[in-house]
N, C-alpha and C positions, 0 to 999 in steps of 0.2 A: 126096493132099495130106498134107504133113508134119503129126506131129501137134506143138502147140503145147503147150510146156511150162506146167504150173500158176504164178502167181506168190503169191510169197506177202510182203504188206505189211508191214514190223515198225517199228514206232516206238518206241524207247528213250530212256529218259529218262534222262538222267546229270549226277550232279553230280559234275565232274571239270574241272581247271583244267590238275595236271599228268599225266605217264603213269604213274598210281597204277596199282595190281593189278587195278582196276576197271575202267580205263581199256584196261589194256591186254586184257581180255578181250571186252569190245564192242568195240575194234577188229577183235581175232585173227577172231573170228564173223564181221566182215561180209569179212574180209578174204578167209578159210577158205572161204566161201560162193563168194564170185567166182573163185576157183580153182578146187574140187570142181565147182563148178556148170559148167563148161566138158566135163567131162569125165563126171559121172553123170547120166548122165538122169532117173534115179530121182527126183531130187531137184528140187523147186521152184525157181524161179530168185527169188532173193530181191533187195528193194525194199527199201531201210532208209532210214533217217532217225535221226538222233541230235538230240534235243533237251536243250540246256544252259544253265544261266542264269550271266546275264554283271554281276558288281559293281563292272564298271569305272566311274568317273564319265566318263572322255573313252572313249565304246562307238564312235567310231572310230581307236580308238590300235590298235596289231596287236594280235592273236589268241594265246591262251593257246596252250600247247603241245599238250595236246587236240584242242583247235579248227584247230589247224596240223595235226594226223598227221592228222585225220581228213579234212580236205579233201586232203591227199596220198594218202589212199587214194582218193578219188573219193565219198566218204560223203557224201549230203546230211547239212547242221547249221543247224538254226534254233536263232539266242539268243534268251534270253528276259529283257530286263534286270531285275534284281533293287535291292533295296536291303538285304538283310540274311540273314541265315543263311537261317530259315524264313520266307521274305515270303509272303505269300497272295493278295498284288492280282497273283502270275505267276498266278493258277489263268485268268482271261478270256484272258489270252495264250494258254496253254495249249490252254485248249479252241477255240478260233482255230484254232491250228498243225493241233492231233487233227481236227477237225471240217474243215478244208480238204484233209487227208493220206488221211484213209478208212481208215486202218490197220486190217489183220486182226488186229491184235496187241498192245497194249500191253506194253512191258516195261521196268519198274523194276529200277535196282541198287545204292540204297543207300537211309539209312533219311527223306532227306528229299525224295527221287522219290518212297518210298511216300506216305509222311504226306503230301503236296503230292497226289498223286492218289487217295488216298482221300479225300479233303478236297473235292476237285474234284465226287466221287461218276460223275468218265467210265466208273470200272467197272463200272458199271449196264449202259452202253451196249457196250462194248468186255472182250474178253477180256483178261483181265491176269497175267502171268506175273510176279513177282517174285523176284528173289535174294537171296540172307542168305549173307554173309560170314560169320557170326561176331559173339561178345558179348566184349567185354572192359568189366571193370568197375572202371577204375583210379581212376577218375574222377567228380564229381557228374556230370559233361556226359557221359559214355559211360552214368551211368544214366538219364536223362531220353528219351535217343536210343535207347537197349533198350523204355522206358517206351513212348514212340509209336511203335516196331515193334508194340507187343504190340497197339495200337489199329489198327491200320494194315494187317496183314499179313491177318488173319483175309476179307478180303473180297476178297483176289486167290483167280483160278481156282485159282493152280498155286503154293506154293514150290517153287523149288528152290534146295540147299544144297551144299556142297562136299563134306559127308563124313557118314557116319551116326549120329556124337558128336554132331553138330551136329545134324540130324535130330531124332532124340531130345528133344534140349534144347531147341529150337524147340517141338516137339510139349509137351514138359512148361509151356510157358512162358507160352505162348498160346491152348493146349488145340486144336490145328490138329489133324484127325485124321492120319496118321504117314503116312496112305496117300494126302493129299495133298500129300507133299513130296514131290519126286525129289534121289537125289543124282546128283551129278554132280560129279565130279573136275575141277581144271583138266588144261589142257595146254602142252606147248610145242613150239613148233617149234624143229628144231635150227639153235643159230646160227650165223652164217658163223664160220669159226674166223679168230683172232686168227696176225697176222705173228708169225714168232721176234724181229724188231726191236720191237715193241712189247712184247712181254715183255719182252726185255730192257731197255728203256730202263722198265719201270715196276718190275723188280726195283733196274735202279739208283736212282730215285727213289726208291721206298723203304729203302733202305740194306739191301739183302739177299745176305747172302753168299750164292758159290755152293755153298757149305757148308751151307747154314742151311735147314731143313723150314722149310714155309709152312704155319701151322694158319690156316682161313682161319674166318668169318664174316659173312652179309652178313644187313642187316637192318633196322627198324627200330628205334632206340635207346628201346624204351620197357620198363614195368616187367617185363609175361607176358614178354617175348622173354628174360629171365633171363641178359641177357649177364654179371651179376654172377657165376653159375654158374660160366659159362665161361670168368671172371679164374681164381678158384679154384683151377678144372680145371686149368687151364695153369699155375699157380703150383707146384700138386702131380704137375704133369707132372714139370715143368722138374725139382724137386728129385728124383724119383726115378729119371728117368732124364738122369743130367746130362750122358752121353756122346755126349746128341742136342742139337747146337747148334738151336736152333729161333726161329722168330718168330711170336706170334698177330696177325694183321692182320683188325681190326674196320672191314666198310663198312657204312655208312648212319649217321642223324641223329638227332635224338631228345632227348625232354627227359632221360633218362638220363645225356644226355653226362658231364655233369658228377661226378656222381656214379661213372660206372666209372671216366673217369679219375681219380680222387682215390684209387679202390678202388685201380685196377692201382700208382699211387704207392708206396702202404701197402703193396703186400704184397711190394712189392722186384722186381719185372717190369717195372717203367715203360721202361728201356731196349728193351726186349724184345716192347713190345704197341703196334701203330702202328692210330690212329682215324685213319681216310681223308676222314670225314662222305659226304657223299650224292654217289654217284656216275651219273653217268647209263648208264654202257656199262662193266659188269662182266665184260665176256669176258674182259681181258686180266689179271683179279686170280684167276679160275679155272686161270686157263691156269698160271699161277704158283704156285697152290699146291698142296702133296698132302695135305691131308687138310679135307674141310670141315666143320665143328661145327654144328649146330642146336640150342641149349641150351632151348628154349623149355619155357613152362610151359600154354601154348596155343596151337592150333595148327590150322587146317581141313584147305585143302587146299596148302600154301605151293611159292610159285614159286617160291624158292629151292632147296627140296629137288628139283625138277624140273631145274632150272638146275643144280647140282650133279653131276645123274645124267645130263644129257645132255654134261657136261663131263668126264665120265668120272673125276670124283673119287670116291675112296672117302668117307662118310659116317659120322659117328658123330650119331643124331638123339634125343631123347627121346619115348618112347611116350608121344605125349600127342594125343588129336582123331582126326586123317585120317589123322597119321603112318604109323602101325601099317596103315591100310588100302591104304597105296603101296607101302609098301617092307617087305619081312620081315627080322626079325631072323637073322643069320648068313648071310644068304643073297643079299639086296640090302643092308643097311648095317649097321651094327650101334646097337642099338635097347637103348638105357640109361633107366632112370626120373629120370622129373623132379626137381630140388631136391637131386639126388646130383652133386657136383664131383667126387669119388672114383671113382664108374663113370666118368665123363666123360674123367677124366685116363686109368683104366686102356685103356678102348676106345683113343685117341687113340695112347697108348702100341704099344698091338697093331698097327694099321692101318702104324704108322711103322717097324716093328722086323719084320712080318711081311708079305712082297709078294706072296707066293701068294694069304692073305688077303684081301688089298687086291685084286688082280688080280681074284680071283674075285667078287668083290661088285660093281666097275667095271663087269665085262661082265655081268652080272646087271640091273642098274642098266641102261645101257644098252637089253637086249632089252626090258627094259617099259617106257622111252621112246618105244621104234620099235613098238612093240605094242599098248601101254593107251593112251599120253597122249599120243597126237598129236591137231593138231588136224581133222584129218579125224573119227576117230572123235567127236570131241566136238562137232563139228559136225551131225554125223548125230542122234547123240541129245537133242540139243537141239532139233532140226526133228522127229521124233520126238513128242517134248512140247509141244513148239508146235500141232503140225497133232491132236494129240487133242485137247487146252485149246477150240481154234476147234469141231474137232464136237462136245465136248459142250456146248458153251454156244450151238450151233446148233440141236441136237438140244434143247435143255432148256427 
C-alpha cells in the first residue's frame, strides 16, 4: 500500500485588498507549495485557507484584487465583513471560520491579523506563526500600529522576520527572546520576460531616446524610501557627467509625490525625471532600463531589489536593514550609505561608464537569484518552521 503523504492545515489571516508585498507572499507560499508538493515527497501536502475582512457596504459587488488572485490560484477565502480598520465584533466570525477549518496552523501577516488574534486569545488553542515586515515610524498611525505589535506579538509561538536588522530590533522592542524569531529572506520567481514590442512602445511613451540611459527606481513614494536622495543623486549625476544623455524614471505612488516633484522642478531636472505613479506589471520598465537605484533609508528584505536582480540590472543599493545580507558590495551591486546623493551619483556614474563592472555584478546578481531566493527554497524553510512551531506546542 502506497504510503499517504502527511497533510498539513494552514489558516492565514490577511489584511490585504490589493497585491501589496504581503499579499503577494501568501500567495507565492500556497502557490510554491502546489507546485513543489507535486514533485517532493518529502514535503507535506498542504491545505490553506486565506482569511480576509471585507469593508464593502454592497459585500456582493465583485472581489478585491486579493480575493480575485487568490481564488485564481484555487486558494480557499473566507470574508469576514468588517466595518472599520481594527473592528473586533470580526473576532466571533473568526473563531467560526478557525473552529469549523481545524487548522494545524495559524498564521498572521500584518499588525491588525496580529492584534485581531491575540484579542481573540485562539492562540491558547492553536499554534501561531506571525510575520513582521518592518517599523517605519513616519507617522502617529505607523506608531500606534508598532504600539499593538509590541502587545500582540509577544504570545505567537514563532516570529519570523525578513532580515536580521530587523530581528534584532524586534527582539529590542518587545523584549521576544532573538532565538524566537527566524529570519527569512523573500523570494522571487523569475518572470516571464517582456516582448521587444512592448519595450519599445513603453520607451516611446515615455519619451526616451535611443540615445538616453535609463536610471530606473520602483517604489513606494513615502518618506524612508529617500527618493529625495535620488533627485539629488541624479541632479549631481547629470552635471558631472554631462556627456551621458540620461533619464531617471520614478515608479510607484505615495504621499511623497508631491513633494519630489516640486524637489526634481527646483533643481533643474524636471524635463529629465518621469513619475509613472503605481504600476501594476513592472517587467517592461526593468527591461528598459540600465541601471536600477535603491535610495532607501529603510529597508528588510525588498522585492524590488530581487526584481532588479532577477532582471539582470546592475544595482546601486544603500546599506541599510536586509540590504547588505542579499547582495555584497562590489560583487552583487554596489552598496553606498544612506542620506549620501554624492556616493549615489558616483556608483550610478561607475555602473554607466564601466560594462565589465556592470556585467560582473548582473551575473552575480543573477546566480543568488537561482540559488538563495527562489521560491522553492523558501518554501521549504518555512514548512521547516511551521512543522517544529506544531511539535513544540504538541509536545508542551
Amino acid at each position: 500500500m502506497p504510503d499517504v503523504k502527511p497533510t498539513l492545515k494552514i489558516l492565514s489571516i490577511v489584511e490585504a485588498t490589493s497585491i501589496n508585498a504581503v499579499a503577494k507572499g501568501v500567495l507565492e507560499f500556497y502557490r510554491s507549495a502546489r507546485e513543489l508538493g507535486q514533485t517532493a515527497p518529502e514535503l507535506p501536502s498542504i491545505e490553506g485557507c486565506a482569511v480576509t475582512f471585507d469593508r464593502r457596504r454592497d459585500y456582493h459587488g465583485p472581489p478585491n484584487d486579493f480575493v480575485t488572485a487568490a481564488g485564481a490560484l484555487g486558494l480557499d477565502v473566507e470574508l469576514i465583513p468588517e466595518r472599520r480598520r481594527f473592528d473586533l465584533s470580526v473576532i466571533p466570525s473568526l473563531r467560526n471560520v478557525i473552529e469549523s477549518r481545524q487548522p494545524d496552523l495559524l498564521v498572521t501577516n500584518s499588525v491588525k491579523s496580529h492584534f485581531v488574534l491575540w484579542r481573540s486569545r485562539l492562540w491558547q488553542e492553536y499554534p501561531w506563526v506571525a510575520f513582521h515586515h518592518g517599523y517605519t515610524a513616519t507617522d502617529l498611525k505607523m506608531l500606534v500600529y508598532n504600539r499593538l505589535d509590541q502587545w500582540s506579538l509577544p504570545k505567537a509561538d514563532r516570529l519570523v522576520t525578513v532580515c536580521r536588522a530587523f530581528a534584532q530590533e524586534l527582539a529590542d522592542a518587545t523584549g521576544i527572546p532573538i532565538d524566537h524569531i527566524s529570519v527569512q529572506h523573500n523570494a522571487i520567481r523569475r518572470p516571464q520576460p517582456v516582448s521587444t514590442a512592448d519595450v519599445e512602445a513603453l520607451t516611446k511613451r515615455l519619451g526616451i531616446a535611443g540615445n538616453e540611459s535609463v536610471v530606473l527606481s520602483v517604489g513606494r513614494l513615502s518618506r524612508e524610501k529617500a527618493h529625495i536622495d535620488l533627485l539629488e543623486a541624479f541632479k549631481q549625476f547629470s552635471e558631472s557627467t554631462p556627456e551621458i544623455s540620461s533619464k531617471l524614471v520614478i515608479v510607484g505612488a505615495g504621499p511623497e509625490r508631491a513633494r519630489l516633484e516640486a524637489a526634481a522642478e527646483s533643481s533643474g531636472c524636471k524635463e529629465r525625471v518621469i513619475f509613472t505613479g503605481q504600476v501594476n506589471d513592472v517587467r517592461a520598465f526593468y527591461a528598459t532600463a540600465d541601471v536600477f537605484v535603491l535610495p532607501s533609508h529603510s529597508e528588510g528584505s525588498p522585492n524590488v531589489l530581487l526584481e532588479a536582480m532577477a532582471a539582470n540590472l546592475p544595482i546601486v543599493a544603500t546599506s541599510v536593514g536586509g540590504v547588505p545580507e542579499m547582495v555584497e558590495d562590489e560583487e552583487s551591486a554596489l552598496l553606498v550609505p544612506p542620506n549620501d546623493p554624492p556616493a549615489i551619483a558616483t556608483a550610478i556614474a561607475r555602473l554607466l561608464t564601466d560594462r565589465e563592472l556592470a556585467q560582473r555584478l548582473t551575473t552575480n546578481a543573477a546566480t543568488l537569484v537561482d540559488g538563495r531566493f527562489t521560491p522553492d527554497n523558501h518554501l521549504q524553510s518555512l514548512i521547516e518552521i511551521y512543522r517544529e512551531v506544531i511539535s513544540v506546542r504538541q509536545t508542551s
